[in-house]
PQR file of N, CA, C, O and H, with PARSE charges and radii, in Angstrom:
ATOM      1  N   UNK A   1      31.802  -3.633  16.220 -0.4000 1.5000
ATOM      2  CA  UNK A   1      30.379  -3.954  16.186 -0.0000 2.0000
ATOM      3  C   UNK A   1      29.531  -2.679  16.273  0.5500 1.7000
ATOM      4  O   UNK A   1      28.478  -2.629  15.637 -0.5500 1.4000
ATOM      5  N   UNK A   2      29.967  -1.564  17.088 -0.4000 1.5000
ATOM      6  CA  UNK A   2      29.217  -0.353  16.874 -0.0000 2.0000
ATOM      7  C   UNK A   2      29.266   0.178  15.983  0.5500 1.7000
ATOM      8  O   UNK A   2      28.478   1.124  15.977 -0.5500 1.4000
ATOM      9  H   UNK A   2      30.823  -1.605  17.604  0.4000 1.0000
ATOM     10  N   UNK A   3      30.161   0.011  14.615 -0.4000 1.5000
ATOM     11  CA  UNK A   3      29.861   0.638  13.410 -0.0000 2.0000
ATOM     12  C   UNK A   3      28.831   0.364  13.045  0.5500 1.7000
ATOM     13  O   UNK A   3      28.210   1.323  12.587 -0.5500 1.4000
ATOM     14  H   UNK A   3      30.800  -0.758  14.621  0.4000 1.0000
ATOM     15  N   UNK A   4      28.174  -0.854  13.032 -0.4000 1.5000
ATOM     16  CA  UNK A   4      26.879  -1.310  12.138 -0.0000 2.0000
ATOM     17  C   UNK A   4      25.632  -0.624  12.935  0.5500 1.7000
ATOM     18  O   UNK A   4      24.486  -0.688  12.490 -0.5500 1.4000
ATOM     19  H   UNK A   4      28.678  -1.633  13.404  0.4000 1.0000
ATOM     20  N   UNK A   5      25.876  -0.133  13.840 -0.4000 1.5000
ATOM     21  CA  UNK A   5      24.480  -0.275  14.946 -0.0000 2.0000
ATOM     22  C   UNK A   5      23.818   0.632  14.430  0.5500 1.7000
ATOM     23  O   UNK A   5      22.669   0.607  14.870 -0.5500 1.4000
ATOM     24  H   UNK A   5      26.807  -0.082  14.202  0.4000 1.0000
ATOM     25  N   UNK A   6      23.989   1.446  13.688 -0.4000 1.5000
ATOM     26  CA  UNK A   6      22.733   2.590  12.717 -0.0000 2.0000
ATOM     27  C   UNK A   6      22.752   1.675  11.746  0.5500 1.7000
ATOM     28  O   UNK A   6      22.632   2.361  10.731 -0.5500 1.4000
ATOM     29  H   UNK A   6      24.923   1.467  13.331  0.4000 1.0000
ATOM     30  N   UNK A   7      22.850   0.218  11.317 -0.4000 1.5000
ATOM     31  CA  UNK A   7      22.383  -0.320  10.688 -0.0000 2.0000
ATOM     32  C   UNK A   7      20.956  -0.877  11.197  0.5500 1.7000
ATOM     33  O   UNK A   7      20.058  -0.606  10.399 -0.5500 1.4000
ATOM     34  H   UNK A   7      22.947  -0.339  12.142  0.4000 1.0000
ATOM     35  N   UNK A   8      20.730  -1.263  11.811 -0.4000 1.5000
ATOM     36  CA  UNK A   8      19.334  -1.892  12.487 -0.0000 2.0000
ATOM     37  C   UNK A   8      18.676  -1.253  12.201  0.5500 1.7000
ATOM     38  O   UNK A   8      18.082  -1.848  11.301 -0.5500 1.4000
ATOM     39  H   UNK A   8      21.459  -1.483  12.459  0.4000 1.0000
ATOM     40  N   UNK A   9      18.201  -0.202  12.315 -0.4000 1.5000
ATOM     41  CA  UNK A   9      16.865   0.986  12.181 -0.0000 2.0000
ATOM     42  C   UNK A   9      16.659   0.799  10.696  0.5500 1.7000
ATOM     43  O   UNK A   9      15.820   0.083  10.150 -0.5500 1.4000
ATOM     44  H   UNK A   9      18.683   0.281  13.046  0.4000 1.0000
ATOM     45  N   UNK A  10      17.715   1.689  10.055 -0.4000 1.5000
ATOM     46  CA  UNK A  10      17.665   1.403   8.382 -0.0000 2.0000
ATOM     47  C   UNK A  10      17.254  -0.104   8.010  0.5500 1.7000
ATOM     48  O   UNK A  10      16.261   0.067   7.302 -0.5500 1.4000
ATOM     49  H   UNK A  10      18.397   2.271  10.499  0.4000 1.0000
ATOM     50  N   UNK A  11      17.397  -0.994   8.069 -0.4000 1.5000
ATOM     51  CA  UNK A  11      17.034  -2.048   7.435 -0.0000 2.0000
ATOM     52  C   UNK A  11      15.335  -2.037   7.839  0.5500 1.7000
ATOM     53  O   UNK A  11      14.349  -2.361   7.177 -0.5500 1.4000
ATOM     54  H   UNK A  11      18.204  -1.133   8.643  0.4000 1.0000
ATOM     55  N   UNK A  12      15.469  -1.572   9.072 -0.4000 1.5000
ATOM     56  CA  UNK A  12      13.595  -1.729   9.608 -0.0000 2.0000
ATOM     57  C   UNK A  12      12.963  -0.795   8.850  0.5500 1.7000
ATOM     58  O   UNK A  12      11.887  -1.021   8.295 -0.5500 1.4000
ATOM     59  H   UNK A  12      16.269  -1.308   9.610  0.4000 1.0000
ATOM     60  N   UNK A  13      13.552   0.244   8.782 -0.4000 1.5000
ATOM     61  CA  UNK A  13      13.002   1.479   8.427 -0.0000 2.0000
ATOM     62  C   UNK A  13      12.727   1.269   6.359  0.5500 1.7000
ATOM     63  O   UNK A  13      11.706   1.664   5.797 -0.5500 1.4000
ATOM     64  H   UNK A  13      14.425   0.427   9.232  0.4000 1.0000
ATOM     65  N   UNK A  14      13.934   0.571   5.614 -0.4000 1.5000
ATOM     66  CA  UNK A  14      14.089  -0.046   4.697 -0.0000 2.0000
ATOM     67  C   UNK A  14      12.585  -0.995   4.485  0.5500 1.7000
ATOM     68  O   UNK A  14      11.729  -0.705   3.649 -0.5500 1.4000
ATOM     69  H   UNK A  14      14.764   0.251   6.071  0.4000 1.0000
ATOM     70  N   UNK A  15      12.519  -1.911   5.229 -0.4000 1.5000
ATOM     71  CA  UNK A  15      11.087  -3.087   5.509 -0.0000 2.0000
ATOM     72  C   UNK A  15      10.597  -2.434   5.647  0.5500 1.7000
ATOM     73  O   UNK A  15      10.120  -2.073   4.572 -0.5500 1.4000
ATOM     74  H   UNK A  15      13.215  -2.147   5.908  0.4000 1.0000
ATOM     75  N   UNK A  16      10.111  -1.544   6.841 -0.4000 1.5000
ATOM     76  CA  UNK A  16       8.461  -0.988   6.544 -0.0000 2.0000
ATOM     77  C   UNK A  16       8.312   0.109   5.074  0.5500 1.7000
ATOM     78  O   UNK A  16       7.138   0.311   4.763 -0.5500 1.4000
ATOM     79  H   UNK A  16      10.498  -1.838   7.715  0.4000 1.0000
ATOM     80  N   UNK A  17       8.974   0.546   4.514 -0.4000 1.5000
ATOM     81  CA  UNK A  17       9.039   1.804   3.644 -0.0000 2.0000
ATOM     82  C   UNK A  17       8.581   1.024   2.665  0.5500 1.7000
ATOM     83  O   UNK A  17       7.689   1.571   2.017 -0.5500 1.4000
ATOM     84  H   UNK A  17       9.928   0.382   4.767  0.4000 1.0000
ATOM     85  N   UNK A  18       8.986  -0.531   2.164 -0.4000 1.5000
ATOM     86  CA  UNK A  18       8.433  -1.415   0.864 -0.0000 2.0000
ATOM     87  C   UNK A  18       7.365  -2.040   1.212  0.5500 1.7000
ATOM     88  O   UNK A  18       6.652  -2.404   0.277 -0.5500 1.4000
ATOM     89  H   UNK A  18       9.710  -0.975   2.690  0.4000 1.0000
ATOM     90  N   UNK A  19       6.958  -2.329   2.454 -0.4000 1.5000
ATOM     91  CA  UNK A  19       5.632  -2.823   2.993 -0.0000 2.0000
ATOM     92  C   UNK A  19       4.600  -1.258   2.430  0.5500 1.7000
ATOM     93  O   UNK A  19       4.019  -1.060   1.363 -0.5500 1.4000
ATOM     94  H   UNK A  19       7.537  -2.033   3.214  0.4000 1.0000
ATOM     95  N   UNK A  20       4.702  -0.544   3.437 -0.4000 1.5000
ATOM     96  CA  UNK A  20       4.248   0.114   2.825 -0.0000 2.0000
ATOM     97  C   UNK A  20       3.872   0.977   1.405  0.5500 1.7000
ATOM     98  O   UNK A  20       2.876   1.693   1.300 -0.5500 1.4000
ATOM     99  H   UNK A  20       5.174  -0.705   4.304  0.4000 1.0000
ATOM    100  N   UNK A  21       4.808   0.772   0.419 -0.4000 1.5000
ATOM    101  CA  UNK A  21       4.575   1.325  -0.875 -0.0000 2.0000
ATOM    102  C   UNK A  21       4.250  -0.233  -1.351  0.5500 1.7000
ATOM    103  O   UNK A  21       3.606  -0.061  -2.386 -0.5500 1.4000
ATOM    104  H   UNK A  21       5.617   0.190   0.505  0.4000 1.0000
ATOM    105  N   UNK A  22       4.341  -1.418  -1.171 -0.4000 1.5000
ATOM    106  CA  UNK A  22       3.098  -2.702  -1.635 -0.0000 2.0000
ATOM    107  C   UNK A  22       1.845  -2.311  -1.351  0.5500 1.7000
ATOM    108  O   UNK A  22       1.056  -2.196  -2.289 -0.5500 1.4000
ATOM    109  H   UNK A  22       4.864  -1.558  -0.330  0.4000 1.0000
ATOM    110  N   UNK A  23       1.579  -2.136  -0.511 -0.4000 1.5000
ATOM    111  CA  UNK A  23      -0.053  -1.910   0.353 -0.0000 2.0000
ATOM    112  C   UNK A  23      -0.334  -0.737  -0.851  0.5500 1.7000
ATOM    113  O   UNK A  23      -1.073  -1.129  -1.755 -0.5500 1.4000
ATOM    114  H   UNK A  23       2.219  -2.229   0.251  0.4000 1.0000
ATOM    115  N   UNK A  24       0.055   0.332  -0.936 -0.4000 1.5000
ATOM    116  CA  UNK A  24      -0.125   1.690  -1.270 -0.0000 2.0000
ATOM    117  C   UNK A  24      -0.324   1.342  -3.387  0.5500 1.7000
ATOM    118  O   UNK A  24      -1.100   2.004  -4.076 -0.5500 1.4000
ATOM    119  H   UNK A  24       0.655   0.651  -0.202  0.4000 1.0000
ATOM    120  N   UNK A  25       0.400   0.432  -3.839 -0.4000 1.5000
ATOM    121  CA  UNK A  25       0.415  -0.464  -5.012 -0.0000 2.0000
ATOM    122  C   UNK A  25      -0.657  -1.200  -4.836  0.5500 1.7000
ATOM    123  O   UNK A  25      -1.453  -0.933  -5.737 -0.5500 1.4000
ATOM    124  H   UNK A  25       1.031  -0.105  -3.279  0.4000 1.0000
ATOM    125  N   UNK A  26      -1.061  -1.976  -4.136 -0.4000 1.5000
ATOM    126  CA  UNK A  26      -2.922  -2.992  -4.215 -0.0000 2.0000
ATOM    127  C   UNK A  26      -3.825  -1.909  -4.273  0.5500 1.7000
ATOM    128  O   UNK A  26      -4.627  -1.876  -5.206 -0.5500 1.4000
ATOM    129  H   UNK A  26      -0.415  -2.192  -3.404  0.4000 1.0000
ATOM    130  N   UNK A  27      -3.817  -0.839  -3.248 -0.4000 1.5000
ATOM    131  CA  UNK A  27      -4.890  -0.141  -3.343 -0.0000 2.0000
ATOM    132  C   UNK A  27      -4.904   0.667  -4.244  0.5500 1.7000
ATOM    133  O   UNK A  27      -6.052   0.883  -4.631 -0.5500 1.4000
ATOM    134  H   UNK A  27      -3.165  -0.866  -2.490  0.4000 1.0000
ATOM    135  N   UNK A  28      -4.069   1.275  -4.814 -0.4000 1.5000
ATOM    136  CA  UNK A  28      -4.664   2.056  -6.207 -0.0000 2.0000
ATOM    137  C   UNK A  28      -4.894   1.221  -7.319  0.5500 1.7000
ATOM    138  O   UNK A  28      -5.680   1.679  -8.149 -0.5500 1.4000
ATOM    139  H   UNK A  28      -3.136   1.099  -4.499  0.4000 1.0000
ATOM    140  N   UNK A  29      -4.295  -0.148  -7.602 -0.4000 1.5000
ATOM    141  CA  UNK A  29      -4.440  -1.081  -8.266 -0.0000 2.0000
ATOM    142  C   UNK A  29      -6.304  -1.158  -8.459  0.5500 1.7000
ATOM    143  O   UNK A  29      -7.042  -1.210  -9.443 -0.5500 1.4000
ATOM    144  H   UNK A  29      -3.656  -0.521  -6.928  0.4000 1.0000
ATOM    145  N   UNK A  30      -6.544  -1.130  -6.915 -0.4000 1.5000
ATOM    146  CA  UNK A  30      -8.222  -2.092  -6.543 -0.0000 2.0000
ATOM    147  C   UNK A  30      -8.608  -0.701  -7.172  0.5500 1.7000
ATOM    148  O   UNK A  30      -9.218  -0.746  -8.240 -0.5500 1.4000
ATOM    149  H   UNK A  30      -5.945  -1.088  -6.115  0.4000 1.0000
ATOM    150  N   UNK A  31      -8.292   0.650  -6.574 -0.4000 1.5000
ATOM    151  CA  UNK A  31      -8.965   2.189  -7.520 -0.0000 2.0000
ATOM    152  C   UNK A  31      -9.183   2.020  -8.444  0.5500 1.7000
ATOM    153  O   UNK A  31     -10.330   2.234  -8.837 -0.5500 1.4000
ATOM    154  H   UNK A  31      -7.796   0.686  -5.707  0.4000 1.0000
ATOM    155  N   UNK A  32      -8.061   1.478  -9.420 -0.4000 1.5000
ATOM    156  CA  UNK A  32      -8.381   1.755 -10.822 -0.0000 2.0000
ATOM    157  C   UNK A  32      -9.027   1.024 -11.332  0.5500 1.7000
ATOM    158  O   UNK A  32      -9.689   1.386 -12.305 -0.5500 1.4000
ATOM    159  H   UNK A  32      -7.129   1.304  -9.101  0.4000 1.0000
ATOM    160  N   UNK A  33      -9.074  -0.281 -10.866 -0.4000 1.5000
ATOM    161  CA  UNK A  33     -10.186  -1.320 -11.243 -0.0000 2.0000
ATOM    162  C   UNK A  33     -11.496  -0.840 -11.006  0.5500 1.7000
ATOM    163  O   UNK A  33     -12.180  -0.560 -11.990 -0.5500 1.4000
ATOM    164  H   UNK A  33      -8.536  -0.575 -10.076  0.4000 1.0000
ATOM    165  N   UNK A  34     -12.028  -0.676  -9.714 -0.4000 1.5000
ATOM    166  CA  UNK A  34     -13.409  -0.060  -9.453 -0.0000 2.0000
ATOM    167  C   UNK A  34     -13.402   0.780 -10.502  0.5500 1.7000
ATOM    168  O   UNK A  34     -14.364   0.658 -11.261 -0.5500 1.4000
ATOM    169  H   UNK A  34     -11.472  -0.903  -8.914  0.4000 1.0000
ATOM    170  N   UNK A  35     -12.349   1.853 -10.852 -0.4000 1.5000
ATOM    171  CA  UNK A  35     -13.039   2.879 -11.649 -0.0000 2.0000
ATOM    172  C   UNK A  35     -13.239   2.525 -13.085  0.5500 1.7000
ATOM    173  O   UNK A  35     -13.726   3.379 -13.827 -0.5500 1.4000
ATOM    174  H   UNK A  35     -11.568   1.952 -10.235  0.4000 1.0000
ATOM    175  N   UNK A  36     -12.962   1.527 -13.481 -0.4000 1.5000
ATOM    176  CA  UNK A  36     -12.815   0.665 -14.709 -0.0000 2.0000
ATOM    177  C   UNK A  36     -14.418   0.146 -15.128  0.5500 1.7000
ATOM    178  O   UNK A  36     -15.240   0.364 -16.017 -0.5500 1.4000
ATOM    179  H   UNK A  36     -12.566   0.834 -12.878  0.4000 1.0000
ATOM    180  N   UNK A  37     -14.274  -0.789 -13.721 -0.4000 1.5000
ATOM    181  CA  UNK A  37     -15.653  -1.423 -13.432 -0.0000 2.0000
ATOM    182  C   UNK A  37     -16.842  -0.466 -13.035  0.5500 1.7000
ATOM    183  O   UNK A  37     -17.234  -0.325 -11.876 -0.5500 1.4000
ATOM    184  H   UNK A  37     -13.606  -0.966 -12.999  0.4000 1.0000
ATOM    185  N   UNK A  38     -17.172  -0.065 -13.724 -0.4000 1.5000
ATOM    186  CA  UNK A  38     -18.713   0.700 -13.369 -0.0000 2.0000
ATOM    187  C   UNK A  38     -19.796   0.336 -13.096  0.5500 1.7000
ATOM    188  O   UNK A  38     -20.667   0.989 -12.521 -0.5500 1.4000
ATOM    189  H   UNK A  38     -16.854  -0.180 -14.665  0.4000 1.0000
ATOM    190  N   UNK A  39     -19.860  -0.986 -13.567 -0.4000 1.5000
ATOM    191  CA  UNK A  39     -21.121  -1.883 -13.253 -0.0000 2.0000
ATOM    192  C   UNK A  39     -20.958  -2.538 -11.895  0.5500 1.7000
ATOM    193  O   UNK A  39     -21.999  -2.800 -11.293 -0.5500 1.4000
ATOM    194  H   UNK A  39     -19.152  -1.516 -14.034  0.4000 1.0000
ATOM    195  N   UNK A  40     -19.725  -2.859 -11.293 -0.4000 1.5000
ATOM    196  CA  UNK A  40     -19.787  -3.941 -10.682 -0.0000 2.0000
ATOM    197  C   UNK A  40     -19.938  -3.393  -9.279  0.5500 1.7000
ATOM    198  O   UNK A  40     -19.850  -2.169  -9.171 -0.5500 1.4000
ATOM    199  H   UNK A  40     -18.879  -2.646 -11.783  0.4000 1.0000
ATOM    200  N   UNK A  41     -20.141  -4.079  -8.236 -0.4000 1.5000
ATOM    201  CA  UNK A  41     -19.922  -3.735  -6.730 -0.0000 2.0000
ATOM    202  C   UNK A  41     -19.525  -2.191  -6.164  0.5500 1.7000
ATOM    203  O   UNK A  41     -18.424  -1.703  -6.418 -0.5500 1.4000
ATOM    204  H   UNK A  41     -20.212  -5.072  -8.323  0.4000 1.0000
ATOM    205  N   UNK A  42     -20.328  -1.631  -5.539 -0.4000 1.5000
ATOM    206  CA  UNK A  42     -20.019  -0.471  -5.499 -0.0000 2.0000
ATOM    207  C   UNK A  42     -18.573  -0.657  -4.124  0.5500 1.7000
ATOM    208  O   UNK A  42     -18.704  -1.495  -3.233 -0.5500 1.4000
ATOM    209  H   UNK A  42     -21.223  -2.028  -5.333  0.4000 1.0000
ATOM    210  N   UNK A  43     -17.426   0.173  -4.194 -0.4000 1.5000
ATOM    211  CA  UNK A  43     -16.677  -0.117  -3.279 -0.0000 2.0000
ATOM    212  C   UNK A  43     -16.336   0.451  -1.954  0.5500 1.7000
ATOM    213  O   UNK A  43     -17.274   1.203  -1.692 -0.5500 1.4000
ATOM    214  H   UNK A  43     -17.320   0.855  -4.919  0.4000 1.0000
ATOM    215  N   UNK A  44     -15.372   0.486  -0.860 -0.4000 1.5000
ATOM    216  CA  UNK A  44     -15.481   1.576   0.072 -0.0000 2.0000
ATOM    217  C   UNK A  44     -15.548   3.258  -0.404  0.5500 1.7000
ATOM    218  O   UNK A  44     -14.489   3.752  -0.791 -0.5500 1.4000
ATOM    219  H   UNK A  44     -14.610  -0.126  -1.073  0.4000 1.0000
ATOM    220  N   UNK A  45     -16.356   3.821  -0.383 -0.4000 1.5000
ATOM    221  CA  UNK A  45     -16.631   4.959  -0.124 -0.0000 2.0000
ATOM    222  C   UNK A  45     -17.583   5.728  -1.058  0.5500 1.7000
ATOM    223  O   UNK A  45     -17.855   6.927  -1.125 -0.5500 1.4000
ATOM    224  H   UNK A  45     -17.216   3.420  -0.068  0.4000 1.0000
ATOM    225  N   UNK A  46     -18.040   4.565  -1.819 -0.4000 1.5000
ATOM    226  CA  UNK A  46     -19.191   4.807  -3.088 -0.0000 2.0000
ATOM    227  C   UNK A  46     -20.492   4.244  -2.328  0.5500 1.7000
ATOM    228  O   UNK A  46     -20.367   3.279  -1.575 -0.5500 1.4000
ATOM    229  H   UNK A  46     -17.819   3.592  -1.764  0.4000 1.0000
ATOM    230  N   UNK A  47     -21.426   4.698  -2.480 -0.4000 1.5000
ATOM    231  CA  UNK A  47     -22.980   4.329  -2.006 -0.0000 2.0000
ATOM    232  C   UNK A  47     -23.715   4.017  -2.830  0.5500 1.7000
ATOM    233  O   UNK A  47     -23.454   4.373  -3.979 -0.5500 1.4000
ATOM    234  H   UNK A  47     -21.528   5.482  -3.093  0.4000 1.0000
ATOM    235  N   UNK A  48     -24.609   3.433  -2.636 -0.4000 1.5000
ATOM    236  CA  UNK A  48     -25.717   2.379  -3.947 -0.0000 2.0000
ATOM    237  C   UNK A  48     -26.815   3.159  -3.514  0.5500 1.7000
ATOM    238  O   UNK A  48     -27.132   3.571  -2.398 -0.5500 1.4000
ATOM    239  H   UNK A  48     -24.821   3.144  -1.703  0.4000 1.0000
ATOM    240  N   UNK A  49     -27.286   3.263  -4.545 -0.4000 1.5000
ATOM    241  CA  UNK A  49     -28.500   4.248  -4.811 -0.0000 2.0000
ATOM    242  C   UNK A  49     -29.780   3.020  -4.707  0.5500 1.7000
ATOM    243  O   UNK A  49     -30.959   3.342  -4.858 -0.5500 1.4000
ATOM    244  H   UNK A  49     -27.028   2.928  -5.451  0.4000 1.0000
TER
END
């Protein structure tokens, strides 16, 4: 059973690493849209004149 036990971390470490590159995939997704959309809603870190 102690062979696997550096398995635990890796699998967590595995889960957060694809959580995180999803998240990191929406938000440049939502970037490129805003930057697409010029007319529409200005978004976090753009200011309306």
């Amino acid at each position: 059973m102690m062979r696997f036990h550096f398995l635990i971390p890796l699998l967590l470490l595995a889960a957060s690493t694809r959580s995180i590159a999803d998240s990191q995939v929406y938000i440049w997704q939502r970037v490129w849209q805003d930057g697409l959309d010029l007319g529409s809603e200005p978004s976090i870190g753009k200011t309306s004149v």
